[in-house]
MITOR-89491 format. One record per residue (C-alpha): chain; x, y, z; residue number from 0; residue in three letters. Coordinates in Angstrom, 1 decimal. Layout:
N
chain, east, north, up, resi, resn
A, X, Y, Z, NUM, ALA
...
! end
This chain:
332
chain, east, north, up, resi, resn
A, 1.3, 21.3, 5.1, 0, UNK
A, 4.0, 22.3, 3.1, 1, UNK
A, 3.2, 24.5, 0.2, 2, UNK
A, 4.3, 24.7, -3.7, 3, UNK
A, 7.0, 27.2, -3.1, 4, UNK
A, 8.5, 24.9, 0.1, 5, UNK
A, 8.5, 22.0, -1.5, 6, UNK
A, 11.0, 23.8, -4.4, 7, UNK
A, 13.7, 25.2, -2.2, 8, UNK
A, 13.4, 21.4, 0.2, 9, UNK
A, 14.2, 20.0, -3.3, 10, UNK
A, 17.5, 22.2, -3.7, 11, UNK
A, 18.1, 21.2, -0.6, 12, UNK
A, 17.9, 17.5, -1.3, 13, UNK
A, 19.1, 17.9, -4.6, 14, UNK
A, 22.2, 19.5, -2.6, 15, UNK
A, 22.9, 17.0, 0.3, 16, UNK
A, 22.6, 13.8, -2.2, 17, UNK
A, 25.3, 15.7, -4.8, 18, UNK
A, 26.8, 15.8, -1.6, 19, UNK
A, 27.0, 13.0, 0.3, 20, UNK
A, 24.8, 10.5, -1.6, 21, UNK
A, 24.6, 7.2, 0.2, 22, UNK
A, 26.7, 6.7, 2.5, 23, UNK
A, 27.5, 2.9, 2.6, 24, UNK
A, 28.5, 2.8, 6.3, 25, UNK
A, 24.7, 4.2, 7.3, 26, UNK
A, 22.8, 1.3, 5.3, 27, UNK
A, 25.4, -1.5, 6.3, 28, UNK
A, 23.8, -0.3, 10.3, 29, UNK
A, 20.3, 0.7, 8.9, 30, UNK
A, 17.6, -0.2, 6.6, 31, UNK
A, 17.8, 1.7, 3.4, 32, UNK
A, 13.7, 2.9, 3.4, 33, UNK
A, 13.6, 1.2, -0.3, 34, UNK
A, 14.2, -1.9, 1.3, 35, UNK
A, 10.9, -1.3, 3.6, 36, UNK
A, 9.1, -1.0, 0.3, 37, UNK
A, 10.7, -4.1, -1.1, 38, UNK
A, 9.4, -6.0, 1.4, 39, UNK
A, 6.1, -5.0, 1.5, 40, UNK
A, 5.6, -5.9, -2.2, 41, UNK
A, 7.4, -9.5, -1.5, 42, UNK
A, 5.0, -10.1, 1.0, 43, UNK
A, 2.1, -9.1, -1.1, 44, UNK
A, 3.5, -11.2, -3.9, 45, UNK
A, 3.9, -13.9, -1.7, 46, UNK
A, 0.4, -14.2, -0.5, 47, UNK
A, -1.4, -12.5, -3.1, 48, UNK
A, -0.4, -14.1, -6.4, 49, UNK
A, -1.0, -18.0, -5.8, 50, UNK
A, 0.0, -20.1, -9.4, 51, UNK
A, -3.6, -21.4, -9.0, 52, UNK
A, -5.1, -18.5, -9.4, 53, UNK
A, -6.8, -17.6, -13.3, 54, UNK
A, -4.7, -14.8, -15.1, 55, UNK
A, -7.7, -12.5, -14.5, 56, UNK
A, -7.5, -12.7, -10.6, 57, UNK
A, -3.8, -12.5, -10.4, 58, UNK
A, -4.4, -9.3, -12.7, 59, UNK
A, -7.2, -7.9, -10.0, 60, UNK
A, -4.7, -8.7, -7.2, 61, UNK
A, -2.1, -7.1, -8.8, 62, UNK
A, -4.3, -4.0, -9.0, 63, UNK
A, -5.3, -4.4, -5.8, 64, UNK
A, -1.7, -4.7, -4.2, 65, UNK
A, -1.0, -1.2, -6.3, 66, UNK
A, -3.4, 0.4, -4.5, 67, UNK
A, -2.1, -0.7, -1.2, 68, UNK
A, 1.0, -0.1, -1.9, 69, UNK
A, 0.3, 4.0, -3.8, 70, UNK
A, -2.3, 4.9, -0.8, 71, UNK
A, -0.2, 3.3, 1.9, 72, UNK
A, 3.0, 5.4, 0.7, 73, UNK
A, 0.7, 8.4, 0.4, 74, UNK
A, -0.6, 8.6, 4.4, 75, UNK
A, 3.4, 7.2, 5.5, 76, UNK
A, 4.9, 10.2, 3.9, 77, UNK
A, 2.3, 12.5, 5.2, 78, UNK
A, 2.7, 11.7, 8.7, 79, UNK
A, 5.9, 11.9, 8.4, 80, UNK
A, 6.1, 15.0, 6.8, 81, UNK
A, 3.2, 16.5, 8.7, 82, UNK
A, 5.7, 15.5, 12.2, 83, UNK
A, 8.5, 16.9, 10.8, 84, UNK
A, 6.8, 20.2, 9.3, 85, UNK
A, 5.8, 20.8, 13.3, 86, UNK
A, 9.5, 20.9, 14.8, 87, UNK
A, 11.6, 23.7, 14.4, 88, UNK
A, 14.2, 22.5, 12.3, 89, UNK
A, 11.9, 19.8, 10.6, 90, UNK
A, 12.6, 21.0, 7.2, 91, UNK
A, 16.3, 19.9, 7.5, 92, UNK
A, 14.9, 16.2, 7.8, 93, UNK
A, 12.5, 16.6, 5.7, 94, UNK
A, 15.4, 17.1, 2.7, 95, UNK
A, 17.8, 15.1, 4.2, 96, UNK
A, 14.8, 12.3, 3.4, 97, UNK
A, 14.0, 13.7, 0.5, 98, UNK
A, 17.8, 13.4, -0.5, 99, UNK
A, 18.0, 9.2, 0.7, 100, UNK
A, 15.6, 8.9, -2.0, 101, UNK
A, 17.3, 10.2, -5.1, 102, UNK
A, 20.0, 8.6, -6.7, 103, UNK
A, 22.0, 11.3, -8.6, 104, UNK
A, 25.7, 10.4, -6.4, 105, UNK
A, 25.0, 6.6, -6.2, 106, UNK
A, 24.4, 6.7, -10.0, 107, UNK
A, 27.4, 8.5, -11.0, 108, UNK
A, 29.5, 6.3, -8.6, 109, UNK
A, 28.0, 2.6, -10.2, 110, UNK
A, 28.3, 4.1, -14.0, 111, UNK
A, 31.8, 5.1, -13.1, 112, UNK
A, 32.8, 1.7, -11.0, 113, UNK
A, 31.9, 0.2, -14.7, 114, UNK
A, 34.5, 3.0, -16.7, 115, UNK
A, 37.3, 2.0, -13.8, 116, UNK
A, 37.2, -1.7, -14.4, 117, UNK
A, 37.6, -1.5, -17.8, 118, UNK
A, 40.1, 1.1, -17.7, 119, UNK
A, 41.8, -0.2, -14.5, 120, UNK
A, 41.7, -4.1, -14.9, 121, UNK
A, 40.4, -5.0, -18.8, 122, UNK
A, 37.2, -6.8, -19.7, 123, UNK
A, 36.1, -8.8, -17.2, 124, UNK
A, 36.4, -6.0, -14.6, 125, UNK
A, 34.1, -4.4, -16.9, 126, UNK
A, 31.3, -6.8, -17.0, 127, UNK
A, 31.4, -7.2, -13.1, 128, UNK
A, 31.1, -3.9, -12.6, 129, UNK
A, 28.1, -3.7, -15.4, 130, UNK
A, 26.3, -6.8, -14.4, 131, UNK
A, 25.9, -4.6, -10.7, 132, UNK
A, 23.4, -2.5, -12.7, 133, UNK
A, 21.9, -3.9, -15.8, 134, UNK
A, 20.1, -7.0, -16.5, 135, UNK
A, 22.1, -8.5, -19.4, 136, UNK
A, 23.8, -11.5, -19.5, 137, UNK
A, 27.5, -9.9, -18.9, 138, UNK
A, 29.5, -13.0, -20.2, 139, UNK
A, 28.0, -12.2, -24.2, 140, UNK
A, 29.4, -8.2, -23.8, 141, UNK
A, 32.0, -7.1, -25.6, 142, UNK
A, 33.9, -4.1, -24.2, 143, UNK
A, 31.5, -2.1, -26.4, 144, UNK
A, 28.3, -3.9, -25.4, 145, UNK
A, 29.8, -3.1, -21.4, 146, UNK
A, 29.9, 0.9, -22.3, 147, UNK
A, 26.5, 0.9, -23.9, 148, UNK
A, 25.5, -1.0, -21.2, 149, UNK
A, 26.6, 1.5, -18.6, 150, UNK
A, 25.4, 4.9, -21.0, 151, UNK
A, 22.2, 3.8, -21.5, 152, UNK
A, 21.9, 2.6, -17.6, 153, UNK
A, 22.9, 6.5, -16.8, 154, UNK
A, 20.7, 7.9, -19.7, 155, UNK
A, 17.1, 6.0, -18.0, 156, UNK
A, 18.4, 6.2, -14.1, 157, UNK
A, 18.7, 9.8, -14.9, 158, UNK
A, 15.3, 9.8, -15.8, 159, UNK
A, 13.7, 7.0, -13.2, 160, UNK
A, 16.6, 8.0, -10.3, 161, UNK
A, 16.9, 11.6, -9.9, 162, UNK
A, 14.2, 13.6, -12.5, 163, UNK
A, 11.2, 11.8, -11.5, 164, UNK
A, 11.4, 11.7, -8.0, 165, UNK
A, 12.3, 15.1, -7.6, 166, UNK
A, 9.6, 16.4, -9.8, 167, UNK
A, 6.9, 14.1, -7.9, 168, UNK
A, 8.2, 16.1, -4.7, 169, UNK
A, 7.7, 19.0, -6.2, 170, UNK
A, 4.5, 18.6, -6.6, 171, UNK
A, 3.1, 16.6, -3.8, 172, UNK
A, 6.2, 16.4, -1.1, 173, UNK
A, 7.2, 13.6, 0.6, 174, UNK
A, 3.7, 11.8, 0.1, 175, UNK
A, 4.6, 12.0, -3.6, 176, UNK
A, 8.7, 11.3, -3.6, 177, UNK
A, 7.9, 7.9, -1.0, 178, UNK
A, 4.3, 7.3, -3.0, 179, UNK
A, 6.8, 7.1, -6.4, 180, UNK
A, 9.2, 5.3, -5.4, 181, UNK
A, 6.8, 2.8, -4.2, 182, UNK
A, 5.5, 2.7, -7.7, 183, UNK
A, 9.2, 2.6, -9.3, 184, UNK
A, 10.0, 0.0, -6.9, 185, UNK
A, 7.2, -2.1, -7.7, 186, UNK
A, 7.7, -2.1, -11.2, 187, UNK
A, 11.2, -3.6, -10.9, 188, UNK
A, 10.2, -6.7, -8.5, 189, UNK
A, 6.9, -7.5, -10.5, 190, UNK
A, 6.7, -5.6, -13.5, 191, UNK
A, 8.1, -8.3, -15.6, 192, UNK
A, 6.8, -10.3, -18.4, 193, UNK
A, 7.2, -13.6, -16.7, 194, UNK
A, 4.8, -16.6, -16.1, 195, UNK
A, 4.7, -15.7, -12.4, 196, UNK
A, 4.7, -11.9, -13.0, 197, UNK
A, 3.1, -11.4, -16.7, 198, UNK
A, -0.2, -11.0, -14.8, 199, UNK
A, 0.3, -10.0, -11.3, 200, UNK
A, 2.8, -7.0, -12.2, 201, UNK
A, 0.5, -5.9, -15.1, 202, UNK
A, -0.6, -2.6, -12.6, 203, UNK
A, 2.6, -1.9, -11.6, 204, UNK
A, 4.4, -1.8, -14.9, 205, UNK
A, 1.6, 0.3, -16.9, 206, UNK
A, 1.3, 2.7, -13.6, 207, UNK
A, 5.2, 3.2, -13.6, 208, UNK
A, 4.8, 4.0, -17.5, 209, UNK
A, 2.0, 6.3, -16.0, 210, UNK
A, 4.0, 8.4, -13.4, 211, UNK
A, 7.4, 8.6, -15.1, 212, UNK
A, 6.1, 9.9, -18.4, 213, UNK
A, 6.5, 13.6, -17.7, 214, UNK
A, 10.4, 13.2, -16.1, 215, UNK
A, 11.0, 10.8, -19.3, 216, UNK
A, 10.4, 13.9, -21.2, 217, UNK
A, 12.4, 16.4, -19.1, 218, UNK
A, 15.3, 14.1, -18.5, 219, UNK
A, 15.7, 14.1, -22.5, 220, UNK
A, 15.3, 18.1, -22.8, 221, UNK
A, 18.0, 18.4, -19.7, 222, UNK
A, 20.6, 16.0, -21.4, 223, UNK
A, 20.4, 17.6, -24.4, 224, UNK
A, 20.6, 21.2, -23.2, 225, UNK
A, 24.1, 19.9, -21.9, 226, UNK
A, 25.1, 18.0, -24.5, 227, UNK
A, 27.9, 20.8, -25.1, 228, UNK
A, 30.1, 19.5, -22.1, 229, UNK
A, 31.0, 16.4, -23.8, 230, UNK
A, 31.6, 18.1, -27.1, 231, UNK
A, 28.2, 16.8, -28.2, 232, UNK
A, 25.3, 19.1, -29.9, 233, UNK
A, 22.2, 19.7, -28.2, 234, UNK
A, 20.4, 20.2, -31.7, 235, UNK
A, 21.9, 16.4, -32.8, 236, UNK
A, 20.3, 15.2, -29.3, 237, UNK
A, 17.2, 16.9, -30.1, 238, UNK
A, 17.0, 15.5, -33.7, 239, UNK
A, 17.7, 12.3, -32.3, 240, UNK
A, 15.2, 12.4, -29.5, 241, UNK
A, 12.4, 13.6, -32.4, 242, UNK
A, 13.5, 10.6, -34.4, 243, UNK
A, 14.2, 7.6, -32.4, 244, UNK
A, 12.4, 8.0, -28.7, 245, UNK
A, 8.7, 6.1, -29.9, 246, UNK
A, 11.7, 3.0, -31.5, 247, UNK
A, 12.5, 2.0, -28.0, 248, UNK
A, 9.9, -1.0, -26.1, 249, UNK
A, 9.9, 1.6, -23.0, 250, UNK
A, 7.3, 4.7, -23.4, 251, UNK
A, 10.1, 6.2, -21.5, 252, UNK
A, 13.2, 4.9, -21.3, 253, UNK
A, 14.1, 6.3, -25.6, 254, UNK
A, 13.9, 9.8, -24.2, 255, UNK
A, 16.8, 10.2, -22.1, 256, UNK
A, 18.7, 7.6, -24.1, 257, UNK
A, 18.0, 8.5, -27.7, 258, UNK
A, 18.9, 12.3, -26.1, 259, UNK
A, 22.2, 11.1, -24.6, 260, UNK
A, 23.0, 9.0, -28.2, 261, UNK
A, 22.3, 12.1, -29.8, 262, UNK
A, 24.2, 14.6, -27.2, 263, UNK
A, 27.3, 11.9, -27.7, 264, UNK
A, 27.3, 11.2, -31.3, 265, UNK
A, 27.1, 7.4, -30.4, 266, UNK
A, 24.6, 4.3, -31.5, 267, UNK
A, 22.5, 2.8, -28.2, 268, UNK
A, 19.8, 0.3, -27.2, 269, UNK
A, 19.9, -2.4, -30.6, 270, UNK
A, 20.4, -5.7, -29.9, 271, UNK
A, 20.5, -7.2, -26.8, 272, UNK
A, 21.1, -10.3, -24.4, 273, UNK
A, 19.8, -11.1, -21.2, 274, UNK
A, 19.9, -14.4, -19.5, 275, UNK
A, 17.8, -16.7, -21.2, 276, UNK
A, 16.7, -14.6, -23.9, 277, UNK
A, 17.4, -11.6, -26.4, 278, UNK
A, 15.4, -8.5, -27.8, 279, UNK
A, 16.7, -7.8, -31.3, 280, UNK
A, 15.5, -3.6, -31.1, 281, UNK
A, 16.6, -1.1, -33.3, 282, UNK
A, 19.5, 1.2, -32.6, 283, UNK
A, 18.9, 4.7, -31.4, 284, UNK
A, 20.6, 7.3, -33.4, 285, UNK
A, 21.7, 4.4, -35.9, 286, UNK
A, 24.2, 6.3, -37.7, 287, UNK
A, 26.6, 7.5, -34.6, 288, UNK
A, 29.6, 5.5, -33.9, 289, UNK
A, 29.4, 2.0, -32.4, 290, UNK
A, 32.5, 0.8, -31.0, 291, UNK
A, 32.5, 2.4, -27.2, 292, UNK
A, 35.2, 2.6, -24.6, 293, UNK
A, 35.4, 3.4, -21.6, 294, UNK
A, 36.1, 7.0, -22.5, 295, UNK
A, 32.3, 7.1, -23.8, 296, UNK
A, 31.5, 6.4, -20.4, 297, UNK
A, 33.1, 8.9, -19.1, 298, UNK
A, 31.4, 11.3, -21.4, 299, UNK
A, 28.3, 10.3, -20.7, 300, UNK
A, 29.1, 10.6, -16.6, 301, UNK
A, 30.0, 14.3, -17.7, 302, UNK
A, 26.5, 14.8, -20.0, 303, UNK
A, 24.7, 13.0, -16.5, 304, UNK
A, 26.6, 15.6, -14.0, 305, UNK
A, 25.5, 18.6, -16.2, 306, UNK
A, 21.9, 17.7, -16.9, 307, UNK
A, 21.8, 17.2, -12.3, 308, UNK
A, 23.5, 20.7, -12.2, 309, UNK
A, 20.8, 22.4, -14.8, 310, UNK
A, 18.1, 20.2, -13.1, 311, UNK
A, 19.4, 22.1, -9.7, 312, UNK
A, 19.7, 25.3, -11.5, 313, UNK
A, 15.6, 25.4, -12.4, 314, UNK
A, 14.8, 24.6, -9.2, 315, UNK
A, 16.4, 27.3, -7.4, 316, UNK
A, 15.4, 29.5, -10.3, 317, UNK
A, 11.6, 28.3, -9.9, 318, UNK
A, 11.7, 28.3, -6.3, 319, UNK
A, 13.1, 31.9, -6.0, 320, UNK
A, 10.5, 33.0, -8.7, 321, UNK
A, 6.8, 31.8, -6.9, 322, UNK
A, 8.9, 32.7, -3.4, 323, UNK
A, 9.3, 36.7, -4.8, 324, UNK
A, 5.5, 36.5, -6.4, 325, UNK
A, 4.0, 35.3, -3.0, 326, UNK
A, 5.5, 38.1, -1.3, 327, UNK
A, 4.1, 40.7, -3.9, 328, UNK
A, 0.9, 42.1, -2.3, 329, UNK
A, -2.1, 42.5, -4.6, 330, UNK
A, -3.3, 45.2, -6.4, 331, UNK
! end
């Protein structure tokens, strides 16, 4: 069983590799990504679990009931596996180099950018092919400044859902907790929507997600402002603007990182918005910063992102090395 201390430096190490390396496309073109096992476990619950006949309260009990399957299956998976891997010598590499598949700091940076090189490379339209690869919103009504909000505020909650949370659930519980999360995370973007089919059924998922990435929602928006310096931003202004506009965004989460990154860049996000098929008409986060983004803002943000991984690194080691040096001091 791996203990507190272990699971800190595994982090670095995971932390490490996916700076590193991230995912590398040729792997997952030959293998299964392990997200995609999750996937379809959920698919197949929602395809035989929520039935259109069923009455809103028994599609809400099965969606409750496929959120238990799906938290306590994740939970004994990544302890086998861990406890297998924790018995061979050199275990512990896997173990991170798991660890690593599962958080999303490279493949992040790499999508958020792909959106700043269209519009720089090839105009407009690059823009909103490159954006419509990681947001929901209908790409066709953006503007170039709707594409880099699109892409900052994408960084600003993935910060937060990719790379914060599932390194602090590791932390804390190893790889039962990283796989158990990302279950959960999963979940809530395949069901936890407010559809006819969905409305019911995802219910669990999307309040359990709320649940489990409430304490990384709050770090992620302490880290990005701590760095706001790199883009020329100020971390007081990100903090202010975190204090003042996080509780205006829908998400319990999601305003934390991106009212922190608004903030940290001097710059207006969230407001309204179009999907396909409908719009939200929210109000802007840090309402008075400047509106009309490029792909320079982008870029900034990627920066702000990068720093906030680095300090995120940084506390870990720091952490790590400090309960390593107090188990070793022998008591009185």
């Amino acid at each position: 069983m791996l203990l507190f201390p272990d699971c800190l430096w595994l982090l670095l190490l995971a932390l490490v590799l996916d700076g590193l390396i991230g995912d590398p496309a040729p792997l997952w073109r030959r293998l299964p990504h392990p997200v995609t096992w999750i996937a379809a476990g959920i698919g197949l619950c929602d395809r035989h679990l929520n039935k259109e006949a069923m009455t809103p309260e028994r599609r809400r009990a099965a969606g409750v009931a496929t959120l238990v399957l799906l938290v306590g299956m994740s939970l004994i998976l990544g302890w086998i596996v861990q406890a297998m891997l924790s018995a061979m010598t050199y275990g512990w590499i896997l173990i991170g180099l798991i660890a690593s598949v599962l958080i999303a700091q490279k493949s992040l940076y790499q999508h958020v950018a792909a959106v700043a090189a269209g519009l720089t490379r090839d105009g407009l339209a690059s823009g909103r092919r490159a954006v419509a690869m990681i947001v929901g919103r209908d790409p066709e009504r953006l503007d170039e400044a709707g594409v880099a909000r699109a892409a900052i505020e994408s960084a600003a909650e993935n910060f937060s859902d990719g790379v914060v949370a599932p390194a602090l659930w590791f932390a804390l519980l190893g790889l039962p907790g990283l796989v158990a999360y990302k279950a959960v995370n999963t979940a809530d973007s395949m069901i936890g929507h407010k559809t006819d089919r969905h409305r019911d059924f995802g219910w669990a998922a999307a309040r359990f997600d709320d649940l489990v990435n409430l304490p990384a929602s709050r770090l992620s928006g302490l880290l990005i402002a701590l760095v706001a310096p790199i883009a020329g931003g100020s971390a007081t202004a990100a903090l202010a603007s975190v204090r003042r506009d996080a509780a205006k965004h829908r998400s319990p989460n999601a305003g934390w990182p991106e009212a922190a990154m608004a903030g940290a860049l001097g710059i207006a996000l969230a407001g309204p918005r179009a999907y396909a098929g409908y719009t939200v008409d929210d109000p802007f986060l840090n309402a008075a910063g400047r509106r009309d983004l490029t792909a320079r803002d982008i870029h900034r943000a990627l920066a702000t992102m990068a720093g906030a991984c680095v300090l995120l690194a940084l506390l870990v080691l720091i952490a790590a090395t400090g309960f390593t040096l107090a188990a070793t001091v022998p008591s009185a």
